[in-house]
N, C-alpha and C positions, 0 to 999 in steps of 0.2 A: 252651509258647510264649507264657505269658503277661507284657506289656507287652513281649516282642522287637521291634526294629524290622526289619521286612522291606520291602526296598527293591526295587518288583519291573517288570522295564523292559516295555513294550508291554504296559500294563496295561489299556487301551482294550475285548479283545473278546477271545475264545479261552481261549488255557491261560491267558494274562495275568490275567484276569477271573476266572477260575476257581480260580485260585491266590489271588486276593483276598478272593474268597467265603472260602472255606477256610482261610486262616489268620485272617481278621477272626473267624471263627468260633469258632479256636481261644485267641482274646485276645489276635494282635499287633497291634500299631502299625503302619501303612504308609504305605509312601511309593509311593506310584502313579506313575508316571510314563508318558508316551505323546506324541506328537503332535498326537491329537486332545484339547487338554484339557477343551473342556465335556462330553466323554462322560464322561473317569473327575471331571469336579467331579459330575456327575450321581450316578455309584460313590461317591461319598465320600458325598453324603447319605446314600446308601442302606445303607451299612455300617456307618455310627456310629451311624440310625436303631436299622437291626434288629440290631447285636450291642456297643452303646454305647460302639463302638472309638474310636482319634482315626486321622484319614490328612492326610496331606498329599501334595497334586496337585502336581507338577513339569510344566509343559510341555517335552518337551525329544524333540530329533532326534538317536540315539545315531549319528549318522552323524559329527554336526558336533563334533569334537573341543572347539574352544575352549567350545560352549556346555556339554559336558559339562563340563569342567573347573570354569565359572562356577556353574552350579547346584549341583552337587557341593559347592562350596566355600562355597554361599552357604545352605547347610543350616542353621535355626536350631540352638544348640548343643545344647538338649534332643532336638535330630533326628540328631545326627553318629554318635553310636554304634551303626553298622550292625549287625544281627545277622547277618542273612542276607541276600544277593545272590541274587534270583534272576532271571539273565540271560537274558530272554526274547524277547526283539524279534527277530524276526529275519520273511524273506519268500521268496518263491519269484518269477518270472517267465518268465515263459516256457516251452516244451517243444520246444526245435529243436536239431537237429541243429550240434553244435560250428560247423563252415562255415557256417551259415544264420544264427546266434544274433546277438542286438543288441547293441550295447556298452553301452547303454542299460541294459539289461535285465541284461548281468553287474557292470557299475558298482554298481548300486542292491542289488543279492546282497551281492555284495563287501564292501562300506561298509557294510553293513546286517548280515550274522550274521556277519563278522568283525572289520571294523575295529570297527564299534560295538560287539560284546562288550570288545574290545582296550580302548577307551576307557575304558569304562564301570569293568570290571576295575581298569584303572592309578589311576584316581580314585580308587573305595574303600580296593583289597586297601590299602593302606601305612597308613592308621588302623587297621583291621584287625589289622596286623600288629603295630605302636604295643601296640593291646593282647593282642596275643596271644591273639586269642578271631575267632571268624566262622564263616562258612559262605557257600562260593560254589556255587552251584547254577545250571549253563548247561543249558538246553535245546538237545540237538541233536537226531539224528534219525536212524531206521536208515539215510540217505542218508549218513551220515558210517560204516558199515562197507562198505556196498556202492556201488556204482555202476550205475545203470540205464538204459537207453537216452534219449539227447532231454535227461536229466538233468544231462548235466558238469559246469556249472558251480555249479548249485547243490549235487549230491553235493559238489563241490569242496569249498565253503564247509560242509557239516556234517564233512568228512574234517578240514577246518583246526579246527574247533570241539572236533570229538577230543584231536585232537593237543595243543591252546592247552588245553584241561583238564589233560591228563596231563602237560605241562609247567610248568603251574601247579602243580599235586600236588606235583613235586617239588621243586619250586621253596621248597613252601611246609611240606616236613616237618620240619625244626627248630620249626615254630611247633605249636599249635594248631587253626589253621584248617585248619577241612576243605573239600575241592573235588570236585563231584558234576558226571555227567551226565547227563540225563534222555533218553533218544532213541526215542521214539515209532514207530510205523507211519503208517498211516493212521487219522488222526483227523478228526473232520467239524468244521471251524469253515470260516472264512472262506478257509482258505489257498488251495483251490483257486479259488475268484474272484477273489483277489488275482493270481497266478500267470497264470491268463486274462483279466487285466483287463476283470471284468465281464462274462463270460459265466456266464452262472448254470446254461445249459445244458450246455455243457461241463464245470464246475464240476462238476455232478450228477453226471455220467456217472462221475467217481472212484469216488464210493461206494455205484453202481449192484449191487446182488443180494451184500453182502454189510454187515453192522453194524459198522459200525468203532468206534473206540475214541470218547470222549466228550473233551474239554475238563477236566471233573470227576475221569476217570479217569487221566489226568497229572498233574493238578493232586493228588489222594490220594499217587500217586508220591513228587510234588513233600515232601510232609507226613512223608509215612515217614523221607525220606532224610533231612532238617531233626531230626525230632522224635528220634532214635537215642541213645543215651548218649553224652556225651564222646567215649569212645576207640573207637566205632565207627564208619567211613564208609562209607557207602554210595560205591563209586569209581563206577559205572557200571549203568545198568537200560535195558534195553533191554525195550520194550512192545510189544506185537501186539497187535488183534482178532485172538480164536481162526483164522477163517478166511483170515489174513495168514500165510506161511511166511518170507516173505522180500521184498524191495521190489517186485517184481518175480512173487512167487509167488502167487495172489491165489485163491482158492476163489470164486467167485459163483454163486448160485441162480441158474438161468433164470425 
């Protein structure tokens, strides 16, 4: 992986973060991008300090089409040759009932782990393709095989996330480029605070009497499927903590 450029979106905290430790480690080049940008300029000290990588911070809302487009396009030229995509940003909100749910709350889903993968996607994949070399790597989530109670719309958006890979895929088998998807369990970062805006107690109670996966351990994922030969793709991995069967199937210690 060394001097690749990996492009990697909601690079701010979680797998984002953890994907940047990790490959900065392994000698790419990044381009961070987030919303929040003094957290990842803060990333950027801290990863060319300890692994004498270069990154460049993008502030950008994969929501907002035209800004994607503009930063995208306003890449210095030593920055354009994407190696790898890795499609990370995405959120949850809320846990209600389809009839109860806020439009609010499936807007911000919607725009957020699919039109913004969509965006983000159309920006790069055609340089990409130009050179007949890449690697797109979307984080979805076992929410895109199953569907779970209170869940809808956000299953929804990882089922679309499925689907927008494997369409990619084929999309993209006369080339080169490979298209991966990472889809996780239960992992402990921020999602569930995000999701309960800001209940931490709530939040908890997800990964109450049971270890769930880490940030680190999607993010190694992340590294496997990227670091493979040429002509091997990883299409698809699906991650549990051991005591996770299914979205919905959950082992907990008392």
């Amino acid at each position: 992986m060394k001097n690749k450029i990996v492009f990697i979106t909601g690079a701010s905290s979680g797998i984002g973060l953890a994907c940047a430790e990790l490959f900065a480690k392994k000698g790419a080049k990044l381009i961070l991008a987030a919303r929040r940008i003094e957290k990842i300029n803060r990333l950027k000290k801290v990863l060319e300090r300890k692994y004498k990588t270069e990154c460049l911070c993008v502030k950008l809302d994969v929501r907002i089409n035209s800004q994607v487009e503009k930063t995208v396009s306003s890449f210095p030229d030593n920055w354009k040759k994407i190696d790898v995509l890795i499609n990370n940003a995405g959120l949850s909100r809320g846990l209600d009932k389809l009839h109860e749910g806020k439009i609010q709350d499936w807007d911000e889903m919607l725009d957020t782990n699919v039109k913004g993968l969509l965006y983000v996607s159309r920006a790069v994949i055609p340089a990409m393709v130009k050179r007949n070399s890449g690697h797109v790597i979307n984080i979805g989530s076992v929410a895109g095989h199953e569907v779970y109670p209170k869940g809808n719309v956000y299953c929804a958006s990882k089922h679309a996330v499925d689907a927008i890979t494997n369409g990619m895929r084929l999309d993209l088998t006369d080339t080169k480029i490979r298209v991966t998807t990472i889809d996780p369990g239960l992992v402990e970062t921020d999602f569930s605070i995000v999701r309960f805006r800001g209940n931490k107690e709530r939040a908890k109670k997800v990964y109450e009497g049971i270890k769930p996966l880490t940030p680190e351990d999607v993010a190694d994922a992340v590294y496997y499927a990227a670091s493979r030969k040429e002509n091997v793709v990883v299409a698809e991995m699906i991650l549990l903590p051991k005591h996770q069967g299914s979205s919905m199937v959950v082992h907990r210690k008392s």
